[in-house]
C-alpha positions in Angstrom: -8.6 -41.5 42.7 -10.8 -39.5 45.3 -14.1 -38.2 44.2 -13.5 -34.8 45.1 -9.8 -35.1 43.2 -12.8 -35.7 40.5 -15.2 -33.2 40.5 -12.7 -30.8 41.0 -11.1 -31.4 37.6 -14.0 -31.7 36.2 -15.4 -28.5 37.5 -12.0 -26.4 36.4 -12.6 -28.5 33.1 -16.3 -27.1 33.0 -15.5 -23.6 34.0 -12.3 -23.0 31.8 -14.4 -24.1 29.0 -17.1 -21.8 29.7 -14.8 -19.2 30.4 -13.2 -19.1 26.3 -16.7 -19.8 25.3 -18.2 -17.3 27.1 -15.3 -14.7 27.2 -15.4 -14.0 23.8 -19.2 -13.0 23.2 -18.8 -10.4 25.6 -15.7 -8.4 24.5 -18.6 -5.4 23.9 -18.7 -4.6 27.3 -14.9 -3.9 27.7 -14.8 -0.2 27.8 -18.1 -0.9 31.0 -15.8 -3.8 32.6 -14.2 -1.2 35.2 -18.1 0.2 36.2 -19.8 -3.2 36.5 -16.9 -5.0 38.5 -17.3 -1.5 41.1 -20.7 -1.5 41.1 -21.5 -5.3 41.4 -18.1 -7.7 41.9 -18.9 -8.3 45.5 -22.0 -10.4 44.1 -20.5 -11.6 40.8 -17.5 -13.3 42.6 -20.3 -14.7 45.6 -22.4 -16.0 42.8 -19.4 -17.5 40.8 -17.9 -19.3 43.8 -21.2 -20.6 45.1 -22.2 -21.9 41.4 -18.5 -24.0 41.0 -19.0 -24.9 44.7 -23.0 -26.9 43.5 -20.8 -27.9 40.3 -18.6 -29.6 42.4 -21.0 -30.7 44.7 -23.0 -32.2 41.8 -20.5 -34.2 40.9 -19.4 -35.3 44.0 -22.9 -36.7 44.4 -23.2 -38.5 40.8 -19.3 -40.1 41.6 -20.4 -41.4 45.2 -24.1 -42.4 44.0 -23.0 -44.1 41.0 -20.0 -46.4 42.9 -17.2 -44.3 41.0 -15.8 -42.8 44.5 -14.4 -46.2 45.1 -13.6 -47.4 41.5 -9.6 -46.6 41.9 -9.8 -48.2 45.5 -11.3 -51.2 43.4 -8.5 -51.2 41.0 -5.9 -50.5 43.3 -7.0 -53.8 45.4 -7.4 -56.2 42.1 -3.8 -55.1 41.0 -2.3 -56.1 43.9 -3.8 -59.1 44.3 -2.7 -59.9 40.9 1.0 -58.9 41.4 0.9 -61.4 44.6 0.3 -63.8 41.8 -3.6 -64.7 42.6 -5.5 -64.5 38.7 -4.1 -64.7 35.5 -0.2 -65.8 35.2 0.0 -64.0 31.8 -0.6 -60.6 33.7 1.4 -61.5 36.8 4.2 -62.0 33.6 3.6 -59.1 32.2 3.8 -57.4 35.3 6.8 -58.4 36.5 8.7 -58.0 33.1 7.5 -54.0 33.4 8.8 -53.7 36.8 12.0 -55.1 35.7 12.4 -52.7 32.8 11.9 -55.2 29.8 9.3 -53.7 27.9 9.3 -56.1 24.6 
């Protein structure tokens, strides 16, 4: 999986959460809603896009610092190399009986 795949799940993940969490202790400005997005939305969406873009960004950083960026690469390689038969013949089995549909 690509690290940006990543930190943009993560990031929805992070702002849907603090949108119910959020959302709900501030129902007492509903009847103001329609003044505040006039007065200030421009700036409100600005600052919400640039804060889920360094969210993203953030993460980014952490997955390609920390080695994670190329963990499914890593995966993807020693899988492969196992279903060429190279490592352990009871996983090069198992393998081969799920690709042929006997799952017992």
């Amino acid at each position: 999986m690509q690290p940006w795949k990543i930190s943009a799940g993560l990031t929805a993940a992070l702002a849907g959460s603090a949108f119910l969490l959020g959302g709900s202790r501030l129902d007492y400005l509903a009847p103001h809603w329609p003044a505040i997005l006039a007065g200030h939305g421009v700036a409100l969406l600005l600052h919400a896009t640039l804060m889920l873009t360094a969210v993203a960004a953030a993460i980014y950083a952490i997955a390609r610092t920390t080695g994670l960026a190329d963990l499914g690469r890593r995966v993807d390689l020693a899988e492969r190399s196992v279903r060429r038969g190279e490592g352990d013949t009871g996983l090069e089995d198992a393998l081969r009986r799920d690709a042929d549909g006997d799952w017992e």
